[in-house]
TORMAR-917528 format. One record per atom (N, C-alpha, C): z, y, x; atom name; residue in three letters; residue number from 0; chain. Coordinates in steps of 0.2 Angstrom, whole numbers, plus 5000, padded with zeros to 4 digits. Layout:
TORMAR-917528
     w     v     u  atome  residu  num  chaine
     Z     Y     X     CA     ALA  NUM       A
...
END
This chain:
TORMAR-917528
     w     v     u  atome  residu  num  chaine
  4786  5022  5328      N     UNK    0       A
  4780  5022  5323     CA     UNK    0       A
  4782  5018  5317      C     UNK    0       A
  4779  5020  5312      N     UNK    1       A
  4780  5018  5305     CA     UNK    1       A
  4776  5014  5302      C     UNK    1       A
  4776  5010  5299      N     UNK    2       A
  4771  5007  5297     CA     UNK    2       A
  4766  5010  5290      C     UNK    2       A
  4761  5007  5286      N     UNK    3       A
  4758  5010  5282     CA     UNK    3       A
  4761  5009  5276      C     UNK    3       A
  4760  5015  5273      N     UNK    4       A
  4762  5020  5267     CA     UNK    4       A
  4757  5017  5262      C     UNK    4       A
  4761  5013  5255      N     UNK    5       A
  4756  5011  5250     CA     UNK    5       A
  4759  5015  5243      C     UNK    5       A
  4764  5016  5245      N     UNK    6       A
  4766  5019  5239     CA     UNK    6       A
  4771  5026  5241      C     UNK    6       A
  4770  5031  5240      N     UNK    7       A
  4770  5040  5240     CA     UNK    7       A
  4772  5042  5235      C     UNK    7       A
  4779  5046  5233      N     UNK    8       A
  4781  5051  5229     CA     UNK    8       A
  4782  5055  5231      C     UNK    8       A
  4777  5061  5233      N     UNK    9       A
  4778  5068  5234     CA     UNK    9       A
  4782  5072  5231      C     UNK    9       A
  4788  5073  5231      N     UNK   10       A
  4795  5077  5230     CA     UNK   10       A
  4796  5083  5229      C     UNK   10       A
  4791  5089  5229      N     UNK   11       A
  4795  5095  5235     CA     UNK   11       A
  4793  5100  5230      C     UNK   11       A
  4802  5106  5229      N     UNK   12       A
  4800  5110  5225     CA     UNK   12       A
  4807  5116  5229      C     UNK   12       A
  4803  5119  5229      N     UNK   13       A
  4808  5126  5230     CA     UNK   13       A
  4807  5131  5226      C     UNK   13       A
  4812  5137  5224      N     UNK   14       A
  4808  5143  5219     CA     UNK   14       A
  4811  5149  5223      C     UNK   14       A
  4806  5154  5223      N     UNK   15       A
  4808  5159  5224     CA     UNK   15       A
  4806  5167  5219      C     UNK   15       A
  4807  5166  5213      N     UNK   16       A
  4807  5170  5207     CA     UNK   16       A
  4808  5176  5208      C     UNK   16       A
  4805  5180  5207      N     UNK   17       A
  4804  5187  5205     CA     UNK   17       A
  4798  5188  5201      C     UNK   17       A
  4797  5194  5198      N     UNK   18       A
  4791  5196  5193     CA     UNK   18       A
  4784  5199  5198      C     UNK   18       A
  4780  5196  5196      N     UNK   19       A
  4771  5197  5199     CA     UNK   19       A
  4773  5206  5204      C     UNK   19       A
  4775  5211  5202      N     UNK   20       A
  4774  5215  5203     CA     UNK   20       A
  4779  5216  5209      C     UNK   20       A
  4785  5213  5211      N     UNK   21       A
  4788  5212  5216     CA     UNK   21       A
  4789  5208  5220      C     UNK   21       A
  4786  5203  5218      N     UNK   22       A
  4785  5198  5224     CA     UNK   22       A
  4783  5198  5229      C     UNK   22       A
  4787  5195  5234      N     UNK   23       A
  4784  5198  5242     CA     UNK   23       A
  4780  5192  5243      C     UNK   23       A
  4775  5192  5248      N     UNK   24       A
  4771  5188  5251     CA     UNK   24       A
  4776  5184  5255      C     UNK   24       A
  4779  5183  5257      N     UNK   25       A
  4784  5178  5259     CA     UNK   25       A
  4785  5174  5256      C     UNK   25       A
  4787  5176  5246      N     UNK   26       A
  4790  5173  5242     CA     UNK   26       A
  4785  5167  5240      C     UNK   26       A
  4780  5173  5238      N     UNK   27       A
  4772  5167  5237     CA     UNK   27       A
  4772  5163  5242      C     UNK   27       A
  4772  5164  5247      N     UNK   28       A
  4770  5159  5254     CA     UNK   28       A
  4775  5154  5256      C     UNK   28       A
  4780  5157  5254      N     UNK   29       A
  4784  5150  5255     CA     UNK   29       A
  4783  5145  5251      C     UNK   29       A
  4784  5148  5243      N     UNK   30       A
  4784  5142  5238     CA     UNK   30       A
  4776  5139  5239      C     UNK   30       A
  4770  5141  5239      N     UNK   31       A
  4766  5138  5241     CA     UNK   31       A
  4767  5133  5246      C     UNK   31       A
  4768  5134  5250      N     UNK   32       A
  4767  5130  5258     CA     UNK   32       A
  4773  5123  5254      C     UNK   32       A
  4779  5125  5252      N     UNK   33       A
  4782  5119  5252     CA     UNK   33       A
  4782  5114  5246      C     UNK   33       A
  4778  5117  5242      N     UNK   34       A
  4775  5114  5234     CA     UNK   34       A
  4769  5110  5233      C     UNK   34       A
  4765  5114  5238      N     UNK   35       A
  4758  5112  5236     CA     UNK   35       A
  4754  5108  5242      C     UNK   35       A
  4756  5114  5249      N     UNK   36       A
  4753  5111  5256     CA     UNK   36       A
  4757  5108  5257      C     UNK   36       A
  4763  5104  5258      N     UNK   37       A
  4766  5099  5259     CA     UNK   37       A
  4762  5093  5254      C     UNK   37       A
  4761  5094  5249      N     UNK   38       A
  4759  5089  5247     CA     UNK   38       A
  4752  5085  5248      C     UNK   38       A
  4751  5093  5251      N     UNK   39       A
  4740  5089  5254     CA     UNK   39       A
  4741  5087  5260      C     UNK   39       A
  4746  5090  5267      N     UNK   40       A
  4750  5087  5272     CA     UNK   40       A
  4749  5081  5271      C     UNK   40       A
  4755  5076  5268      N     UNK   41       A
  4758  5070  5267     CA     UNK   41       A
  4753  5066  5265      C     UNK   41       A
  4751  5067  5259      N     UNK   42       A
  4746  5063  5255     CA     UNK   42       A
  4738  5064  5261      C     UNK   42       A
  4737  5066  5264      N     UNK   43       A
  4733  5066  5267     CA     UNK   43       A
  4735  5061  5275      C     UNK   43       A
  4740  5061  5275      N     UNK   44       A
  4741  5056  5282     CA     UNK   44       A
  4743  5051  5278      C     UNK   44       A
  4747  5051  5272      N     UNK   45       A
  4747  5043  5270     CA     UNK   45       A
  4738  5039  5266      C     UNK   45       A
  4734  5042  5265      N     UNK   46       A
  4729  5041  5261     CA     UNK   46       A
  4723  5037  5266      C     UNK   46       A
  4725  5038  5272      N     UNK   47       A
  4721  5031  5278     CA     UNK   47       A
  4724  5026  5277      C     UNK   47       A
  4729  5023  5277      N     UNK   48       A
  4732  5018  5279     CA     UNK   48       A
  4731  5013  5269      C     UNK   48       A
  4732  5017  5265      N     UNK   49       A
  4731  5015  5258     CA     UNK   49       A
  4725  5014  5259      C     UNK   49       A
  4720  5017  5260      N     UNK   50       A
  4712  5016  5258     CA     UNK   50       A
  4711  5010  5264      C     UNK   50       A
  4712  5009  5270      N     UNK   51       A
  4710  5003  5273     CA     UNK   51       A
  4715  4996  5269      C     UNK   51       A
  4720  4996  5267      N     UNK   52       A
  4723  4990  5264     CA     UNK   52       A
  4721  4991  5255      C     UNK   52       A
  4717  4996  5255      N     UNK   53       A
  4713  4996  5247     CA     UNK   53       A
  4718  4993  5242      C     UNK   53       A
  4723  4997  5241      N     UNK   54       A
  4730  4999  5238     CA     UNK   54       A
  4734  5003  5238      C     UNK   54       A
  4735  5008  5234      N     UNK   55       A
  4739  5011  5235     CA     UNK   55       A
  4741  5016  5229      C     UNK   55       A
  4748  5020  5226      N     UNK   56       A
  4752  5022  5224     CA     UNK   56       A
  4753  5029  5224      C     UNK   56       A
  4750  5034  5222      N     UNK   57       A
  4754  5041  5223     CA     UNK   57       A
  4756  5044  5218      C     UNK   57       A
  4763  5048  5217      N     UNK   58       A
  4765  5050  5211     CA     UNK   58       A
  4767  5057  5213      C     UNK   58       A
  4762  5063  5210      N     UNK   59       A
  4766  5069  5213     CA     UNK   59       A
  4770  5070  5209      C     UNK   59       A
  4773  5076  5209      N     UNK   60       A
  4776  5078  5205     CA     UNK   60       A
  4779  5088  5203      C     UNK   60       A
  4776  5086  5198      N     UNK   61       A
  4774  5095  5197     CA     UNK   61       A
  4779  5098  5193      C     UNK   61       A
  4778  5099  5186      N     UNK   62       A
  4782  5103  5182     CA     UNK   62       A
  4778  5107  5177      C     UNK   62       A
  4784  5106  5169      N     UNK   63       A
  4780  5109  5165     CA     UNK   63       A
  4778  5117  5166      C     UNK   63       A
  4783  5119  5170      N     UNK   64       A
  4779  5125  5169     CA     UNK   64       A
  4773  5127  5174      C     UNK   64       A
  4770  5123  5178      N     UNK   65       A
  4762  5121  5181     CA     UNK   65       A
  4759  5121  5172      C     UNK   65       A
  4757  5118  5168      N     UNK   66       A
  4758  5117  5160     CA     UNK   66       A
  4759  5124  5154      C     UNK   66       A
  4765  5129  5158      N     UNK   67       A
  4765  5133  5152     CA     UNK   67       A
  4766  5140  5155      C     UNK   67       A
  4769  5140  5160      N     UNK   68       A
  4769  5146  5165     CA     UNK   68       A
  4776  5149  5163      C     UNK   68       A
  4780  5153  5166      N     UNK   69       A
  4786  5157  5166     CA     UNK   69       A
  4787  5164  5170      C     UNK   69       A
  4790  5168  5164      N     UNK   70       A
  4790  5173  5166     CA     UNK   70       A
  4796  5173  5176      C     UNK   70       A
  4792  5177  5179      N     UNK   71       A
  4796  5177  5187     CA     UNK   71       A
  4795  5172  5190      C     UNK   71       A
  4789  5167  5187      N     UNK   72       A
  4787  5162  5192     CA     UNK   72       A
  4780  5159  5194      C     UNK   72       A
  4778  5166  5194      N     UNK   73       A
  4770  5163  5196     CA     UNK   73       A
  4769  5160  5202      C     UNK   73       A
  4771  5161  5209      N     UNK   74       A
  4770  5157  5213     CA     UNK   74       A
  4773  5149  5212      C     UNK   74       A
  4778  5148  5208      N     UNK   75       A
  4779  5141  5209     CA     UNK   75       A
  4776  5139  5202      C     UNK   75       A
  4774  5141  5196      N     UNK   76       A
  4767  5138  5192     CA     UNK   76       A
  4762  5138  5197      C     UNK   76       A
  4759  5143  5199      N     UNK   77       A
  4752  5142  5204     CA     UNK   77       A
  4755  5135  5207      C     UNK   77       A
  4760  5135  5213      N     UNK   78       A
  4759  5128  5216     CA     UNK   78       A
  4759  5122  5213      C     UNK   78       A
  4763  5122  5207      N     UNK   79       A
  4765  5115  5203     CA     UNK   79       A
  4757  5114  5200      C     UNK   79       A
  4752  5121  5197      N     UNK   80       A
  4746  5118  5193     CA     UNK   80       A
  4741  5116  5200      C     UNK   80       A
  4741  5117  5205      N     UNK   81       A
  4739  5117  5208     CA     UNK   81       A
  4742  5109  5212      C     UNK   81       A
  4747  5107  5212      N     UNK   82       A
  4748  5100  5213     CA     UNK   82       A
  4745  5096  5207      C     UNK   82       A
  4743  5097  5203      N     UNK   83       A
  4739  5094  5196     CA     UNK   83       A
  4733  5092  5198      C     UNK   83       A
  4727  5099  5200      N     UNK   84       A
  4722  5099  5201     CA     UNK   84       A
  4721  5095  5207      C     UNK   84       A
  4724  5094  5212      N     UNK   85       A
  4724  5092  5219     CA     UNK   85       A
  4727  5083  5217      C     UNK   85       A
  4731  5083  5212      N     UNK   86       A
  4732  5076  5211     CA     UNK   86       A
  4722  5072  5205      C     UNK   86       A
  4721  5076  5204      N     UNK   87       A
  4716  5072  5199     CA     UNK   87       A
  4711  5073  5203      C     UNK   87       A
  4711  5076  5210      N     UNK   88       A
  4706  5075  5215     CA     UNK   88       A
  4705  5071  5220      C     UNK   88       A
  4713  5069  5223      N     UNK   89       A
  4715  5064  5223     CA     UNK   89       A
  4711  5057  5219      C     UNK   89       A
  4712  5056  5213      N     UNK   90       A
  4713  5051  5208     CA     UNK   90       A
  4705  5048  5206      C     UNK   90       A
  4701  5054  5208      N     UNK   91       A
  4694  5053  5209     CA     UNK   91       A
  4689  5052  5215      C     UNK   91       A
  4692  5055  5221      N     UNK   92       A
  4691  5052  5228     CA     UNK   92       A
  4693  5044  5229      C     UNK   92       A
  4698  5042  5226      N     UNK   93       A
  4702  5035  5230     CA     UNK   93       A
  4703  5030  5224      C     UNK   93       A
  4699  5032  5218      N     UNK   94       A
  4699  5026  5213     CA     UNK   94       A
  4695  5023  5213      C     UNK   94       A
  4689  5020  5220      N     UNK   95       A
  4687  5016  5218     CA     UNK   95       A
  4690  5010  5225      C     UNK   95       A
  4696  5014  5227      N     UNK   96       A
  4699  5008  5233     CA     UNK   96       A
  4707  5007  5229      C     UNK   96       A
  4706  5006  5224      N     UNK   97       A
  4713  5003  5221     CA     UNK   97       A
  4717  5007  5222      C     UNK   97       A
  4719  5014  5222      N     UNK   98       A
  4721  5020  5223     CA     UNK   98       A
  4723  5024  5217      C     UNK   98       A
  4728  5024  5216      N     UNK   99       A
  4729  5028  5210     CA     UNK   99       A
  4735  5036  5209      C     UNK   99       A
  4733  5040  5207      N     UNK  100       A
  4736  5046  5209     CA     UNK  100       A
  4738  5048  5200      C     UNK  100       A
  4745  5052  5202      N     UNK  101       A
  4746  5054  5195     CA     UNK  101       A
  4751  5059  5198      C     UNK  101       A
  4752  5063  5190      N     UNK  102       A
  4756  5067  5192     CA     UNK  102       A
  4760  5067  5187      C     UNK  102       A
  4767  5070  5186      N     UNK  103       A
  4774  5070  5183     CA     UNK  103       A
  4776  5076  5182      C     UNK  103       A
  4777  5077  5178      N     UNK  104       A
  4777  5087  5174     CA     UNK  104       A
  4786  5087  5172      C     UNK  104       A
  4789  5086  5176      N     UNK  105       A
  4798  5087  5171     CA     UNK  105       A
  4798  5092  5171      C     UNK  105       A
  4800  5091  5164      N     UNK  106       A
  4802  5098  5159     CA     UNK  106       A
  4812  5100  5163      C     UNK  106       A
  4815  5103  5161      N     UNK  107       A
  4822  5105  5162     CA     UNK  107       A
  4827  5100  5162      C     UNK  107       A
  4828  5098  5168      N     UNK  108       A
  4832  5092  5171     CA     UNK  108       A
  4838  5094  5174      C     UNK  108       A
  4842  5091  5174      N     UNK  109       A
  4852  5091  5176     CA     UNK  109       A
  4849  5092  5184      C     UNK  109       A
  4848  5097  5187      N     UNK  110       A
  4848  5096  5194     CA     UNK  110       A
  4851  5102  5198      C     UNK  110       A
  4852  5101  5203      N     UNK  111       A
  4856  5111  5209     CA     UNK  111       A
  4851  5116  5205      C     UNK  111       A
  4844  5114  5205      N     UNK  112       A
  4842  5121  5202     CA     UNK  112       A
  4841  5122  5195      C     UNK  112       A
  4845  5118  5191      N     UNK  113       A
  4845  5123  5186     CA     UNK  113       A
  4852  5121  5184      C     UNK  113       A
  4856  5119  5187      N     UNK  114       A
  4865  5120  5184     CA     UNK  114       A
  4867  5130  5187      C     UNK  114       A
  4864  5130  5191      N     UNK  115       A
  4865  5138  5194     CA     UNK  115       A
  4863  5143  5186      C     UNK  115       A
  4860  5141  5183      N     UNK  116       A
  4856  5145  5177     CA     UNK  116       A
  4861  5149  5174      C     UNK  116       A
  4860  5155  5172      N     UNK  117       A
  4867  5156  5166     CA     UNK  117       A
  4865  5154  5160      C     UNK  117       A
  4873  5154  5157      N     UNK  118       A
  4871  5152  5151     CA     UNK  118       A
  4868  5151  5146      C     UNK  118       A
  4866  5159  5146      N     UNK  119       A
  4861  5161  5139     CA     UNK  119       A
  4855  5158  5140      C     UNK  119       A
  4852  5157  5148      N     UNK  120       A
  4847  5155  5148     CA     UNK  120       A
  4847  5146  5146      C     UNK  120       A
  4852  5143  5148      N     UNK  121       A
  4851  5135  5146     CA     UNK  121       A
  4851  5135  5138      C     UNK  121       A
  4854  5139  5133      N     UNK  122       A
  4856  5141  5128     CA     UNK  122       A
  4847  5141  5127      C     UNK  122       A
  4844  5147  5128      N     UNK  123       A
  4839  5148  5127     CA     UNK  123       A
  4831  5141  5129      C     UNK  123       A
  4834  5139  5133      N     UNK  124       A
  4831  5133  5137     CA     UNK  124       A
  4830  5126  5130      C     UNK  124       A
  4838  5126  5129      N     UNK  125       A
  4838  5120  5123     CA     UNK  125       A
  4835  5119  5117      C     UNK  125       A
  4832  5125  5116      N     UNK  126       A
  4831  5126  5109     CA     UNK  126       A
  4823  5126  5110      C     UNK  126       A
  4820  5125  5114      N     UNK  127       A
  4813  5126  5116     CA     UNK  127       A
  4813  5117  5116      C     UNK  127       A
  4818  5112  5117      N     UNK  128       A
  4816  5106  5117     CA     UNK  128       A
  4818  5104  5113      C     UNK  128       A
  4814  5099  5110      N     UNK  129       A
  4815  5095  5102     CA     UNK  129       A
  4820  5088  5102      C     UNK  129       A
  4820  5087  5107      N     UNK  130       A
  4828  5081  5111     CA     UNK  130       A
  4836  5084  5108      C     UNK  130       A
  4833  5093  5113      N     UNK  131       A
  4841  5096  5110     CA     UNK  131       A
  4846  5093  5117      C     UNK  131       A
  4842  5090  5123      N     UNK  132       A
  4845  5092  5128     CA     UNK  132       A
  4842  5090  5135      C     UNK  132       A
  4844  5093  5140      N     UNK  133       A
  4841  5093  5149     CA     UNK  133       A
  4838  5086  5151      C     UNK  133       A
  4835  5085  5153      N     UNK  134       A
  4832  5079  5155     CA     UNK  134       A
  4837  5077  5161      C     UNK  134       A
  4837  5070  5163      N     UNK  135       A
  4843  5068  5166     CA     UNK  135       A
  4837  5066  5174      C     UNK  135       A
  4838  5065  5181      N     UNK  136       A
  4834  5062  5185     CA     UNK  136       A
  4832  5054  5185      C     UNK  136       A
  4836  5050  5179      N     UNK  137       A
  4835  5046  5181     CA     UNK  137       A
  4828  5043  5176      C     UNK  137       A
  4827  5050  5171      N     UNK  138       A
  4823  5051  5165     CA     UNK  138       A
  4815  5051  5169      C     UNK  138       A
  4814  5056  5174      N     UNK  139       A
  4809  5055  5178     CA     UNK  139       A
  4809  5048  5184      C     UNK  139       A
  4814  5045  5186      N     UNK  140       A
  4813  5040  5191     CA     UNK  140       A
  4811  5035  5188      C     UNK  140       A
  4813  5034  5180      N     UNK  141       A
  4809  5025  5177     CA     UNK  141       A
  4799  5031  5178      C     UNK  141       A
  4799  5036  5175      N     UNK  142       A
  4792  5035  5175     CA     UNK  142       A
  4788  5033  5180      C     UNK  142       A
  4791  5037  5185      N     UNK  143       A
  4789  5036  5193     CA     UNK  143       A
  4787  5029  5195      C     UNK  143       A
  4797  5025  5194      N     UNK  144       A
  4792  5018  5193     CA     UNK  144       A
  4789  5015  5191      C     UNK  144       A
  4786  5017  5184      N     UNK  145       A
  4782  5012  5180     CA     UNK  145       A
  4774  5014  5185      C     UNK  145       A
  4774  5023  5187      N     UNK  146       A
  4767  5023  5190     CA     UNK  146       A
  4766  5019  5195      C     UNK  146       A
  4771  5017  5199      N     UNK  147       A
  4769  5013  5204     CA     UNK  147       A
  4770  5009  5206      C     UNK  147       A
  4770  5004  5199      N     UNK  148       A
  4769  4998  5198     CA     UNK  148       A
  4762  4995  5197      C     UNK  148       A
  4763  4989  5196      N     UNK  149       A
  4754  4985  5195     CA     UNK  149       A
  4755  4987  5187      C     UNK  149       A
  4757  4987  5183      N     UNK  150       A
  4759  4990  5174     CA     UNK  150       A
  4754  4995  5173      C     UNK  150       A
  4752  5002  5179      N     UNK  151       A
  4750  5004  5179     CA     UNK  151       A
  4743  5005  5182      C     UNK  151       A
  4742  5000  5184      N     UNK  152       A
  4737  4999  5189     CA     UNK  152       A
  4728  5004  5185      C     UNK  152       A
  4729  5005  5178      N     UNK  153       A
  4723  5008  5175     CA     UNK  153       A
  4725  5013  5173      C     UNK  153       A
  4728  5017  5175      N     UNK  154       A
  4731  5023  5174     CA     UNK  154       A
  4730  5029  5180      C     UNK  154       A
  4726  5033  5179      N     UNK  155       A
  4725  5037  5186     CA     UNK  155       A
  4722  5043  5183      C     UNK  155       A
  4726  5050  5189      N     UNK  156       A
  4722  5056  5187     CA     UNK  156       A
  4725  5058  5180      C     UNK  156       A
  4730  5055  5179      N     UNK  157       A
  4735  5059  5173     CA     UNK  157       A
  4742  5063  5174      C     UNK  157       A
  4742  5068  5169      N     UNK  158       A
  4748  5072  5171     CA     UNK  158       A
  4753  5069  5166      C     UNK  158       A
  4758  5068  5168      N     UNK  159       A
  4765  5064  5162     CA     UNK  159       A
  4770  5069  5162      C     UNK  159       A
  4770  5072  5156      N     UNK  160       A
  4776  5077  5154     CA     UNK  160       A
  4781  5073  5152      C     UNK  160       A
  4788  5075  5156      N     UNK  161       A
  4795  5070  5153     CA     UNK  161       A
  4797  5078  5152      C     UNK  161       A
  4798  5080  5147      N     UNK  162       A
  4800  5086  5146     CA     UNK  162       A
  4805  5086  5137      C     UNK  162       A
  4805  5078  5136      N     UNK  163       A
  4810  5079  5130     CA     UNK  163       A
  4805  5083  5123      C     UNK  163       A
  4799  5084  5123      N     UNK  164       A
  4794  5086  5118     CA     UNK  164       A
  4793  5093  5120      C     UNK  164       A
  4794  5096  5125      N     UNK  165       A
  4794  5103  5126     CA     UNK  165       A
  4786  5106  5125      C     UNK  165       A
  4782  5102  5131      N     UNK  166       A
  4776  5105  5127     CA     UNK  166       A
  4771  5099  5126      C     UNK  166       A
  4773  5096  5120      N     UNK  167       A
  4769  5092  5115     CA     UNK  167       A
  4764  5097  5112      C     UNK  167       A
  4758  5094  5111      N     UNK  168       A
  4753  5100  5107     CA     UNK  168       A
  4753  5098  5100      C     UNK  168       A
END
């Protein structure tokens, strides 16, 4: 047995791309289940243990295209907006027990799933960010920490795009 969970970063992204018009229900269902219902899963067994020690940390983590949407990925925007919505619900149930909930939007990061990318596409990718290049992981792990830190103690129910300026309004 584990002891209690005061601070949570829900992690989970898988893609299964294809265009609305051939997407299998499997494709949807899977990216759903492991995007979204993993995250109300987890957060929901770690969210007793915080609320009885009236403390606690959660930092999801979605994605700007939750934010902008992309072509061949409706299911994993549905999931990632939907980690949004599910985070500011969060952040509105549990903030008056010292409970803070946020979310994390990375825009186009060095990681497995986008080094497979071809290259016209990263070409096409860089030029939509105003840095002029990929986000690194360790560009989202300082923000991470800062959320669940006491720094952040009045910060809750916000979405933080590390995206390099990609969708600054």
């Amino acid at each position: 047995r584990m002891g209690t969970v005061l601070v949570l970063v829900n992690n989970a992204g898988i893609t299964r791309d294809n265009i609305l018009m051939r997407m299998k229900d499997d494709e949807w269902k899977d990216v759903i289940s492991a995007d979204l219902n993993s995250v109300f899963l987890v957060t929901r067994r770690a969210i007793r243990g915080m609320a009885k020690s009236r403390w606690g940390r959660i930092v999801n983590i979605s994605s700007v295209i939750a934010l902008v949407g992309n072509q061949g990925q409706a299911n994993y925007a549905a999931a990632k907006a939907g980690v949004i919505g599910f985070t500011k619900s969060v952040a509105r149930e549990m903030g008056s027990r010292n409970i803070t909930a946020n979310a994390v939007a990375p825009g186009f990061i060095e990681t497995d799933m986008t080094a497979v990318l071809p290259e016209k596409y990263r070409e096409a990718m860089l030029g939509q960010i105003p840095t002029g290049r990929m986000g690194k992981p360790e560009d989202i792990a300082g923000v991470v920490a800062f959320l669940v830190s006491d720094k952040a103690s009045y910060i809750t129910g916000q979405v933080i795009a590390v995206d390099g300026g990609m969708t600054m309004s």
